[in-house]
C-alpha positions as CSV (number, residue, x, y, z in Angstrom):
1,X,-26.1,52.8,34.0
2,X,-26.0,54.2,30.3
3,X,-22.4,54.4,28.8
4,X,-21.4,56.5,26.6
5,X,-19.4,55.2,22.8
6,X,-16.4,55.9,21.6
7,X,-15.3,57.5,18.9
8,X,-12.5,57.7,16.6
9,X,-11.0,61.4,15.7
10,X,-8.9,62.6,12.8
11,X,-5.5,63.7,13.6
12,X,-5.8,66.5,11.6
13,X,-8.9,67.5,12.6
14,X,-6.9,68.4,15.8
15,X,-3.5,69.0,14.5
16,X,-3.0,70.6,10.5
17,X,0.5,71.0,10.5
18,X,3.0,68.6,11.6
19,X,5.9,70.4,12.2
20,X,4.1,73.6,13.9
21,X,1.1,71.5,15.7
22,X,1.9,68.3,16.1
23,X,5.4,68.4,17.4
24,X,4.9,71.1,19.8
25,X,1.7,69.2,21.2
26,X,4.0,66.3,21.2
27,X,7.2,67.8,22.9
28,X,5.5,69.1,26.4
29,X,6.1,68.1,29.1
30,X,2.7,66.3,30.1
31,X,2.4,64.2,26.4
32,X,6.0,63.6,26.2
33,X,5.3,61.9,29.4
34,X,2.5,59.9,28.3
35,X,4.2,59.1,25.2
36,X,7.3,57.8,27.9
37,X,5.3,55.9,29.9
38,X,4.4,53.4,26.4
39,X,7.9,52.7,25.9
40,X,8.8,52.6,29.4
41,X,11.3,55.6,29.6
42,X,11.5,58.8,31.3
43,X,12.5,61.8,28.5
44,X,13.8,65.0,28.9
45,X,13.2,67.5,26.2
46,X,15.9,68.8,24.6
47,X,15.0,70.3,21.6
48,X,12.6,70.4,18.8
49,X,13.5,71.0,15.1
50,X,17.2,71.0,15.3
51,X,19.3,71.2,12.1
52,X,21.5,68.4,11.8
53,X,23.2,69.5,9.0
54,X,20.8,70.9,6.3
55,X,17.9,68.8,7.9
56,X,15.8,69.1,10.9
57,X,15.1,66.0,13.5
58,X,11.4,66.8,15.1
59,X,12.7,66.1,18.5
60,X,15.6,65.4,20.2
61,X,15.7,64.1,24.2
62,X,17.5,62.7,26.8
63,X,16.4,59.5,28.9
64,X,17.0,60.8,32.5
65,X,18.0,57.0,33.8
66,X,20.9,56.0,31.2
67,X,21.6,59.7,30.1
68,X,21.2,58.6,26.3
69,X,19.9,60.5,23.4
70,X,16.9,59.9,21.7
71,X,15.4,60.8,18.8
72,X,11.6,61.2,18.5
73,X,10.4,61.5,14.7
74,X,6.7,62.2,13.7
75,X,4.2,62.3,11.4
76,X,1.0,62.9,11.0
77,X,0.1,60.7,8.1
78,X,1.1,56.6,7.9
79,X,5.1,55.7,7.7
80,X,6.7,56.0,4.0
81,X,10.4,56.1,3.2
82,X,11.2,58.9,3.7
83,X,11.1,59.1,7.2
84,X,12.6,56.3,7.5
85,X,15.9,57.5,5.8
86,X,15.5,60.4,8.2
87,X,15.2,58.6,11.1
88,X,18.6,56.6,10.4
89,X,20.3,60.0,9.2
90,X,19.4,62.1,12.6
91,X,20.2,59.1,14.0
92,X,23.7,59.3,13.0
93,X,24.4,62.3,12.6
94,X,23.3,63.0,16.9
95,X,24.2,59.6,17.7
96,X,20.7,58.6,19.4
97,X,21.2,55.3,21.1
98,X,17.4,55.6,21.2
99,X,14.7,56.2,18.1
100,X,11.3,56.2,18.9
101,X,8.9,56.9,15.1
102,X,5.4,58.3,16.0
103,X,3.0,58.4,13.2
104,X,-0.8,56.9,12.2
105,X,0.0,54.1,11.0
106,X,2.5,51.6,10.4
107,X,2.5,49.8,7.2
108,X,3.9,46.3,7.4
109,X,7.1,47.3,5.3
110,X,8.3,50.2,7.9
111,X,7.2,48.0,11.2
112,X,9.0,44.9,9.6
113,X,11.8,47.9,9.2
114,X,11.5,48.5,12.8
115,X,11.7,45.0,14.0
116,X,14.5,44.0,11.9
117,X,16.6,47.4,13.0
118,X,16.2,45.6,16.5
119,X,17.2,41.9,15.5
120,X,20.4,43.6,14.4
121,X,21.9,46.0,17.0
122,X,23.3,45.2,20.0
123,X,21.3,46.0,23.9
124,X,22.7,49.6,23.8
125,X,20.2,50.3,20.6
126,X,16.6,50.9,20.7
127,X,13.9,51.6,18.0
128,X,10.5,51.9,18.7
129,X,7.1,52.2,16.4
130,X,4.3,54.3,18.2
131,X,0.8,54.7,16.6
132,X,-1.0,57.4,18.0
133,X,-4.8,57.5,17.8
134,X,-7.3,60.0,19.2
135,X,-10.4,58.8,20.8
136,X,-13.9,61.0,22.6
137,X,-16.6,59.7,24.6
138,X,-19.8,61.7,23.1
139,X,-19.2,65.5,23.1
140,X,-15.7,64.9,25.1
141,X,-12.3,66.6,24.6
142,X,-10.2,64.4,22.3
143,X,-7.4,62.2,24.0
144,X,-4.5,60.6,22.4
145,X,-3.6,56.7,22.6
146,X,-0.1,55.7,22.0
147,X,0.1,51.5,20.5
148,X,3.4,49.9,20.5
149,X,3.8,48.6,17.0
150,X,7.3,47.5,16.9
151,X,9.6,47.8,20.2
152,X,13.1,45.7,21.3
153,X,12.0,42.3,22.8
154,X,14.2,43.0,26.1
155,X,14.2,39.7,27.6
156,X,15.5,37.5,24.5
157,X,17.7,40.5,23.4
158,X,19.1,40.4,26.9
159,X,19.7,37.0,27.3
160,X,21.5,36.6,24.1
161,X,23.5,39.5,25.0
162,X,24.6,38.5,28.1
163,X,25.4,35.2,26.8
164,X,27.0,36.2,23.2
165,X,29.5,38.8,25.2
166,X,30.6,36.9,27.9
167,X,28.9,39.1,30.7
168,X,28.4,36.5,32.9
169,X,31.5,35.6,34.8
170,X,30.7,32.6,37.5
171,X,27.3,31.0,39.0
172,X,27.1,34.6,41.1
173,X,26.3,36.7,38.2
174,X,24.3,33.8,36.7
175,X,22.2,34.0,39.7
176,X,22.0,37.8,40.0
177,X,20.9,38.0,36.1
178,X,17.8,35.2,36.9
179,X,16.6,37.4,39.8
180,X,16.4,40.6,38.0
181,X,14.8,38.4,34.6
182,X,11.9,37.3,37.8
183,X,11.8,40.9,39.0
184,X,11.3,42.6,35.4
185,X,8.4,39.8,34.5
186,X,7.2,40.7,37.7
187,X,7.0,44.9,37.5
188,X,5.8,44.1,34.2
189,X,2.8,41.7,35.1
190,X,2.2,44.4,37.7
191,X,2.4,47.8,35.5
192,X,3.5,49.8,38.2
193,X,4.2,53.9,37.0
194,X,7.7,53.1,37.8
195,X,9.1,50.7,35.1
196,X,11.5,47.8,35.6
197,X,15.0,48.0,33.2
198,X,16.6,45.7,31.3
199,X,17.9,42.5,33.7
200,X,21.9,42.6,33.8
201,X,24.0,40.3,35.9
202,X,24.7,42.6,38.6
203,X,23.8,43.3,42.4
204,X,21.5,45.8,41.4
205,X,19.4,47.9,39.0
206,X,18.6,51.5,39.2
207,X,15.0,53.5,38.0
208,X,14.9,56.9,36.7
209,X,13.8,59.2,39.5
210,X,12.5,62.1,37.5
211,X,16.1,64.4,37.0
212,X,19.4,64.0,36.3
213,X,21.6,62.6,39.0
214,X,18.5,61.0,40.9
215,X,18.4,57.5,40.8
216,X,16.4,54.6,42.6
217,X,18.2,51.3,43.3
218,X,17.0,48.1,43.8
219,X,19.8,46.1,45.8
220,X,20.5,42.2,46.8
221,X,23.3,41.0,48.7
222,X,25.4,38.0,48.9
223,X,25.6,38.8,52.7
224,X,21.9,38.1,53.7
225,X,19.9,41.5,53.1
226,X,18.3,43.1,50.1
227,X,17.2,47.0,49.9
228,X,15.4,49.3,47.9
229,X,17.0,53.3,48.0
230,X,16.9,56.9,46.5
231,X,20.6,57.2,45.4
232,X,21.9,60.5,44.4
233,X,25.2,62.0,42.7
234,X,25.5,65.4,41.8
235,X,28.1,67.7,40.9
236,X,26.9,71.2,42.2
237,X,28.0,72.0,44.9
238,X,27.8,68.5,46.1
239,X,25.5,65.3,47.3
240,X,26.1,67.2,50.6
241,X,23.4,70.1,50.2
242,X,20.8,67.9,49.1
243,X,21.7,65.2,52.0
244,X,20.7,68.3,54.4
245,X,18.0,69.0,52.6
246,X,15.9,65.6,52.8
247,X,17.2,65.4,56.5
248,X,15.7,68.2,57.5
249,X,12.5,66.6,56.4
250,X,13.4,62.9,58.0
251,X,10.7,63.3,60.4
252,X,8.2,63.8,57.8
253,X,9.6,61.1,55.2
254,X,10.2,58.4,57.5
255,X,6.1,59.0,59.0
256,X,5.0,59.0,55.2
257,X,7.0,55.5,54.5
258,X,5.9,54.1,58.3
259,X,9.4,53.1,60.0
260,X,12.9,54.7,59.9
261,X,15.5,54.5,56.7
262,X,18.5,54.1,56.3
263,X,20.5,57.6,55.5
264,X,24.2,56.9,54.6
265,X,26.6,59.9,53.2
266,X,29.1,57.7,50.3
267,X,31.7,60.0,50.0
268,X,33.5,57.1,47.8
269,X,31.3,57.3,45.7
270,X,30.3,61.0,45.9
271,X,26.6,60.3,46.5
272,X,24.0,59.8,49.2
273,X,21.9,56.9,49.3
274,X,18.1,57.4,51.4
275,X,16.9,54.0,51.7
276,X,14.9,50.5,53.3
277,X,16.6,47.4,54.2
278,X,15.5,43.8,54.9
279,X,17.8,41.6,56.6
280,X,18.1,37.8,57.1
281,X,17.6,37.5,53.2
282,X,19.0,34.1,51.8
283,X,19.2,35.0,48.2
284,X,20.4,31.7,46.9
285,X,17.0,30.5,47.9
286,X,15.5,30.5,44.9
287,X,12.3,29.4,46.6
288,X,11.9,32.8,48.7
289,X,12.6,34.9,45.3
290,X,8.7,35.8,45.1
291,X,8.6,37.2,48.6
292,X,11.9,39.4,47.9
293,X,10.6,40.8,45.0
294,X,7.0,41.5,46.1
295,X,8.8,43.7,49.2
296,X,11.1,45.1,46.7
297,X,8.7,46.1,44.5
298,X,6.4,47.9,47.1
299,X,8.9,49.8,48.6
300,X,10.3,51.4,45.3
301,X,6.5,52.4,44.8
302,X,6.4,53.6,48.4
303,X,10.1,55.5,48.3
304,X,9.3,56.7,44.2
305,X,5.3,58.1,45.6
306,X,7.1,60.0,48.4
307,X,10.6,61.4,46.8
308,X,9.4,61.6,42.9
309,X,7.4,64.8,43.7
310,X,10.1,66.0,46.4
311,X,12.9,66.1,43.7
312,X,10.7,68.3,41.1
313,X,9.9,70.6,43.1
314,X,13.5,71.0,45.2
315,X,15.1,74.7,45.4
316,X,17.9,75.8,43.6
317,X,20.0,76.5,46.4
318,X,20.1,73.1,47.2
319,X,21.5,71.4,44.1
């Protein structure tokens, strides 16, 4: 079979202006996704070129999971200083838990810049360096590449953090926090769309589900069963209306996933959670944690395949 070559393409052969071309490109839905997917977030546009006091960050977003802010700065040449200053003044003055700098190239100054930003901030920070390249095959429409330069090393920073702040209160927690450290090196060995946070010492962790108020949950329980579910809170009118609304589709949902869920109204915790169990789970047995995780992690790629598109397209009268 004859391949074809690649070839490298000049950003500005495809974008002349930065702040009319580039961000715009940047700031739709379908790149901003791509650019998510390298850092392993799930942003929400929120706005582009807004003045923060007589300046103007590129783009502003929300990460749908944690609800954060994050900036997104770019440029279409490599990094100098002064979008560096920029980046810590939007920074500031928005209050972006999250910075994410976008540009050809990183010189070794501004990613050492980068990496030492993350060395020094606590687990609620993030600053990321994105180089974006454009590549064709032959006569082929151009497409981008996004390479992680600089990013937070989540596992050490977590650890220390956990450790440094007292997080971990008894041999429970301590065993929770080593089970979600085995199921993050395991989503990330695997590279599955949906992308494993941070490890805390807790019973569970929770994925963004593509809007506000939807959540997936991965669950284990001291009381021999560990689940995987679609949790959802909302405020308008309530969990209620969209609870009616997937279960008039249960027939349908429960074919696509193969057996029957779980459906349980909260009203403690104003939510509804949609979900799989597996009982007669000894989680203490460390031995087993493989085989836990490997179900885990199928059935949040089953439940995220069939509810991710469900949740986009869902009517306004029932939110």
């Amino acid at each position: 079979m004859q391949l074809g070559s690649l070839s490298r393409v000049n950003l500005r052969d495809v974008w002349t202006h930065e702040a009319t071309d580039f961000t715009p490109w940047l700031a739709s839905p379908d790149n901003l996704a791509v650019m998510s997917a390298s850092v392993g977030l799930d942003l929400e546009l929120v706005s582009q070129e807004e003045f923060i006091g007589p300046y103007r960050a590129d783009i502003i977003c929300k990460d749908r999971l944690s609800g954060q802010t994050v900036l997104v700065e770019n440029q279409l040449e490599k990094t100098d200083h002064l979008h560096l200053g920029q980046i810590l003044t939007y920074a500031a003055g928005i209050e972006a838990k999250t910075v994410i700098w976008v540009a050809s190239r990183f010189t070794d100054e501004h990613r050492a810049a980068i990496d030492w930003l993350n060395e020094i901030t606590n687990e609620e920070h993030e600053f990321f360096g994105l180089e974006i390249e454009l590549w064709r095959i032959g006569d082929s429409v151009p497409a981008p590449k996004f390479n992680v330069i600089s990013s937070p090393n989540e596992w050490s920073r977590s650890v220390k953090e956990a450790a440094s702040s007292n997080k971990i209160h008894g041999p429970r927690q301590a065993l929770y926090f080593r089970y979600w450290q085995a199921f993050h090196q395991y989503q990330k060995e695997q590279n599955p769309p949906i992308k494993a946070p941070k490890p805390f010492p807790q019973h569970w962790l929770s994925f963004s589900a593509g809007r506000t108020g939807f959540s997936f949950e991965t669950i284990v329980s001291w009381e021999g069963r560990i689940s995987v579910r679609l949790y959802v809170v909302c405020n308008s009118p309530s969990p209620k209306a969209i609870f009616r609304y997937f279960h008039t589709r249960k027939d349908e949902i429960e074919a696509a996933v193969g057996h029957a869920l779980e459906w349980a109204d909260l009203p403690e915790k104003k939510g509804i959670g949609i979900g799989m169990i597996r009982h007669d789970c000894d989680i203490e047995d460390e031995t087993r944690w493989p085989e836990y995780i490997q179900w885990q992690a199928q059935s949040l790629k089953k439940l995220d395949g069939i509810f991710r598109p469900m949740i986009r397209s869902l009517p306004s009268n029932a939110l």
